[in-house]
N, C-alpha and C positions, 0 to 999 in steps of 0.2 A: 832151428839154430841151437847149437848147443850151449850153456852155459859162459864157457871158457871164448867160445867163438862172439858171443855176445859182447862181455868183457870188455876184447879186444878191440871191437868193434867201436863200445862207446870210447873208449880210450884214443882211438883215431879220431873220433870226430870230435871232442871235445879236447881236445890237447892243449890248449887254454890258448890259442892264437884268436885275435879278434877277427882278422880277416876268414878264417874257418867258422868261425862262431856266426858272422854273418852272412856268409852264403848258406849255411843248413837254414837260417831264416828266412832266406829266398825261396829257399826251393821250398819247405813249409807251405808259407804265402800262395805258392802255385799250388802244389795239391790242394790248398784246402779251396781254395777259388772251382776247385774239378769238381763239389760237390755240394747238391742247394743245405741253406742254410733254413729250418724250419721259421716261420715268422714268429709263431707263438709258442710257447712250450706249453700245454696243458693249457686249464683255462674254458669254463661253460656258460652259457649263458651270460653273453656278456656283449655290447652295441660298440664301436668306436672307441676300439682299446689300442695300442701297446705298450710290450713290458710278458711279464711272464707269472703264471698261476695270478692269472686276474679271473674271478667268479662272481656271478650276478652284477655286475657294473655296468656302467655308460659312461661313455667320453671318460674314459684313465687314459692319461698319458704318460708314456717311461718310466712305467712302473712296472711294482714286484711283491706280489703274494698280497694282491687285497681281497677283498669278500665284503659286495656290497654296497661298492663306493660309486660315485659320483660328482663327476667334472671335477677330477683332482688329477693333478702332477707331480710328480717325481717321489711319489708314497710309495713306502715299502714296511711291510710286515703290519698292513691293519686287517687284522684277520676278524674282525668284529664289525658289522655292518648294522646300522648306516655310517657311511660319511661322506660328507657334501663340502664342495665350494673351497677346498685345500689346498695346499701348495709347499710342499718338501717339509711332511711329515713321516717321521718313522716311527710305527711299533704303538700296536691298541687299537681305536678307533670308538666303536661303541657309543653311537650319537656325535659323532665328531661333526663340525662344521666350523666352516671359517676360519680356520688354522693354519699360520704362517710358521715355517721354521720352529719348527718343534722334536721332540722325545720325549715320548712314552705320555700322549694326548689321549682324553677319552672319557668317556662315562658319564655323557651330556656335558661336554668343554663345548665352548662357542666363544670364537672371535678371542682366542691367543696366541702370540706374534711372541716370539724367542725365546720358547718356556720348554721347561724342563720337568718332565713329570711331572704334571698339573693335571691333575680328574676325578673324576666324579665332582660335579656342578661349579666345574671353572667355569668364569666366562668375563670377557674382558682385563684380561690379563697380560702384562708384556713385562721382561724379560724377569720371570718368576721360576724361580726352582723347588719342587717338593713342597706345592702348596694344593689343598683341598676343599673344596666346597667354599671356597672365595670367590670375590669378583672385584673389580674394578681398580685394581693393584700393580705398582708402579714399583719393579725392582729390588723385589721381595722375595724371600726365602723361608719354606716351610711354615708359613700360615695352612693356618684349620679354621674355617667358618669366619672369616675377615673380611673387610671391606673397606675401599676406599682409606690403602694404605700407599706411603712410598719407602722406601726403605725397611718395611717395618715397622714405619711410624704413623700411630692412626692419624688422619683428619676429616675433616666435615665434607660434605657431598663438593659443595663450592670451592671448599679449600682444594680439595683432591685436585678438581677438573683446571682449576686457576692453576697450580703449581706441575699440574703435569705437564700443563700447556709450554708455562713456561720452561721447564726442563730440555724440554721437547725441541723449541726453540734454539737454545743453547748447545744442544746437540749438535743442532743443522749448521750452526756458526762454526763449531768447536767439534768437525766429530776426532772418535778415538777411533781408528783405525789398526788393526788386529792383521795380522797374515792367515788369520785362520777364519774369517769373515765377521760377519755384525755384532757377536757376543764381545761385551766389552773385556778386553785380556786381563791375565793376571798382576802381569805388569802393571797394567794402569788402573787397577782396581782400588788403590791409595786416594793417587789422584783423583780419579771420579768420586769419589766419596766428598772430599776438602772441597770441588766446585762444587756438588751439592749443596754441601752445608751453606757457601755461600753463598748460592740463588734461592736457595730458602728461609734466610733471615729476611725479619720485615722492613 
């Protein structure tokens, strides 16, 4: 087909009518039904997977470009192996375990839940952003070698576990609810701060 005849061509079928726009997605639909769809794309050595460029794993499910992993769902881009026991992490890996809802986990992280760039030797941690070599941390940002903080604000082993419990609590009662899922939004990020302060005076 010649150029000009091309042209013309898209110019018929898309002529900005909805009713034309949806039957070329019909007939779409049918051709591509006329032809198998591969299950896996690439992908070696690997037990009780799908998802695609999955390598050296077991049990991955709807997942994408890992290496290494193990009984994890819905991970994409851990190109670094090991990782064990996960669940909709994206991007690193590298000793990962026990990691909920995260970005950019890894470098012996264990056991953190709605974090953001937390690795090399996280480990219990929730909803912490750009923090390192910490553990046991409650709501925090960009900590280095920390422990047993919330906000940012240090306390004692006991105090930690007493006051996160309690937050925690307060949550379940009061939660904040976001259109874009469990991270608490911007909008309400004031707020959450002021009932803080008030569940944690003595």
């Amino acid at each position: 087909m010649k150029k000009k005849e091309y042209e013309e061509k898209i110019q018929e079928l898309l002529n900005g009518s909805h009713k034309n726009i949806q039957e070329i997605k019909e007939k779409t639909e049918k051709l591509h039904l006329q032809f198998p769809n591969k299950y896996r794309s690439d992908g070696t050595k690997s037990v009780n997977v799908s998802g695609e460029y999955i390598y050296n794993s077991k049990n991955v499910k709807d997942s994408y470009w890992n290496v290494g992993g193990e009984d994890l769902r819905y991970c994409q881009y851990l190109a670094f192996g090991p990782q064990k026991d996960s669940y909709d992490v994206t991007i690193y890996g590298d000793n990962l375990t026990l990691c909920y809802e995260g970005i950019v986990l890894g470098g012996q992280t264990y056991n953190c839940k709605f974090c953001i760039q937390t690795y090399i030797n996280c480990q219990n941690l929730e909803y912490a952003e750009y923090c390192k070599s910490s553990s046991d941390c409650f709501g925090c940002v960009s900590l280095r070698n920390d422990q047993y903080c919330i906000l940012n604000k240090q306390y004692s082993k006991e105090e930690y576990k007493e006051l996160v419990q309690k937050i925690k609590r307060h949550m379940d009662k009061m939660p904040f609810k976001d259109k874009g899922g469990e991270f608490i939004s911007m909008e309400n990020s004031f707020q959450q701060n002021s009932l803080y302060l008030d569940i944690t005076k003595p």
